[in-house]
Structure formats: C-alpha cells, structure tokens
matplotlib code that plots the C-alpha trace (Angstrom):
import matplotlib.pyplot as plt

x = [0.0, 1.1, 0.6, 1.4, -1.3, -3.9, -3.3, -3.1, -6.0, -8.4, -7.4, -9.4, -5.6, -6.2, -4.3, -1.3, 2.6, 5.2, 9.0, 10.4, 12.8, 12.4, 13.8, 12.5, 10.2, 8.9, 8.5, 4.4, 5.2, 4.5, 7.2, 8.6, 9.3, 11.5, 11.5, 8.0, 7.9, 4.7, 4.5, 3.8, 6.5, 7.9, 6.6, 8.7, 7.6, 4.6, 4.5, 2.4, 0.6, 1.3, -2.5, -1.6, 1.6, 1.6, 4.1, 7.7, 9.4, 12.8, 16.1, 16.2, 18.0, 16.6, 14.4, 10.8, 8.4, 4.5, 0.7, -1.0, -4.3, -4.1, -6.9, -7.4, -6.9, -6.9, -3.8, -4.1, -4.3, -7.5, -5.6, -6.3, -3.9, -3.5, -1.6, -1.0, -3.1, -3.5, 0.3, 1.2, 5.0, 5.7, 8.5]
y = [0.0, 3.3, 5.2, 9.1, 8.4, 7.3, 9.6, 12.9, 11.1, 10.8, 14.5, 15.2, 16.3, 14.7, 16.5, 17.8, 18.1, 15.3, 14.9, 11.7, 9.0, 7.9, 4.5, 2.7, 2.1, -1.8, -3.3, -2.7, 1.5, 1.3, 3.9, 3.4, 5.9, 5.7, 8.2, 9.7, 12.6, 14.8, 17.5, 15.6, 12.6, 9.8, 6.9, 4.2, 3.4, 3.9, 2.4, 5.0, 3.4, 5.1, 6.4, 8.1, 9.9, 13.8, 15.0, 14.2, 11.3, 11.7, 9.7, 6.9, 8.3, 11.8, 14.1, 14.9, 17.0, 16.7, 17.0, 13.9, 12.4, 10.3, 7.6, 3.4, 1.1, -2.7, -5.2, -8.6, -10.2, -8.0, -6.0, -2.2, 0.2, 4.4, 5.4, 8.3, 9.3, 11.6, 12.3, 16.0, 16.8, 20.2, 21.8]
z = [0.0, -0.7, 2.1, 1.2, -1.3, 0.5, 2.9, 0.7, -0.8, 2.5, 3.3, 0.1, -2.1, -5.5, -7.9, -6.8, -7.6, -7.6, -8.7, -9.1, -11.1, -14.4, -13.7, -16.8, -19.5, -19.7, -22.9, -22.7, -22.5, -18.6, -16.5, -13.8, -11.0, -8.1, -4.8, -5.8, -3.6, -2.7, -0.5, 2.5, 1.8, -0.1, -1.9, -3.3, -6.8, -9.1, -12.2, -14.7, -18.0, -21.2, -21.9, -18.2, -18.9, -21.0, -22.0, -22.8, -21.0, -19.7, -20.3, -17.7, -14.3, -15.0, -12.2, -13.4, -12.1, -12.5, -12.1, -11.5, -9.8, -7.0, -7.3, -5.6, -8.1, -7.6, -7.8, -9.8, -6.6, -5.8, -3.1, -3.2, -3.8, -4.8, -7.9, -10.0, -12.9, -16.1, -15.3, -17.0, -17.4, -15.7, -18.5]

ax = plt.figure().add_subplot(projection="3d")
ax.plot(x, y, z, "-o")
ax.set_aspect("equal")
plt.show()
C-alpha cells in the first residue's frame, strides 16, 4: 500500500505536484518511478501506463516534475492500492 497516497488522498488532495525518477520504460510503454515525492512525503515506486503519462518522457536516471491524480486502483491479486493518474509533465 502506498501510504502518502492514501493519505493525501483521504485528506481530500487529489491532484497535486510530484517529482520523481524515471527508472525505466517496460516493454508494454508502462514507467517506472522511483522516490516519488509529494509534498507531505515519499513513496517508493509507481508504475504509470502510457494512456496516463503527458508530456515528454525523460532519459532513464533523469528528475521529473509533475501534475498527477491520485486515485485506488486494484492489484491482480485484488488488493487495493492508490496510484498516479493523467500524469502531466511540468516543462
């Protein structure tokens, strides 16, 4: 569970600023961020899907900073979880 999410989330923060990672892209497009930071803390990954992600997309090991919507999603396994959605590049 990602917990700065959820908890920006409950406080009613949906759409805010984040900088992050760009570790790498997966062969399906997905993108993969390391040390996503928010303004109230850290979160370790989040993968973004390519109909998610505006905007240019760094070299791999590059800093990005962005808009994005926090919303639950559910795992495979059926577990719920909070990502980041419609993902805007800030220039």
């Amino acid at each position: 569970m990602k917990d700065d999410l959820q908890a920006l989330r409950s406080a009613g923060q949906t759409r805010l600023r984040f900088s992050a990672k760009v570790c790498y892209q997966d062969r399906r497009g997905c993108i993969i961020l390391r040390n996503v930071w928010s303004p109230t803390g850290r979160t370790e990954h989040a993968w973004i899907r390519p109909n998610e992600w505006h905007g240019p997309i760094p070299k791999r090991g590059r800093n990005v900073e962005f808009l994005a919507t926090i919303c639950p999603y559910y795992k495979g396994d059926g577990e719920e979880d909070y990502g980041l959605f419609d993902l805007k590049v800030i220039p």
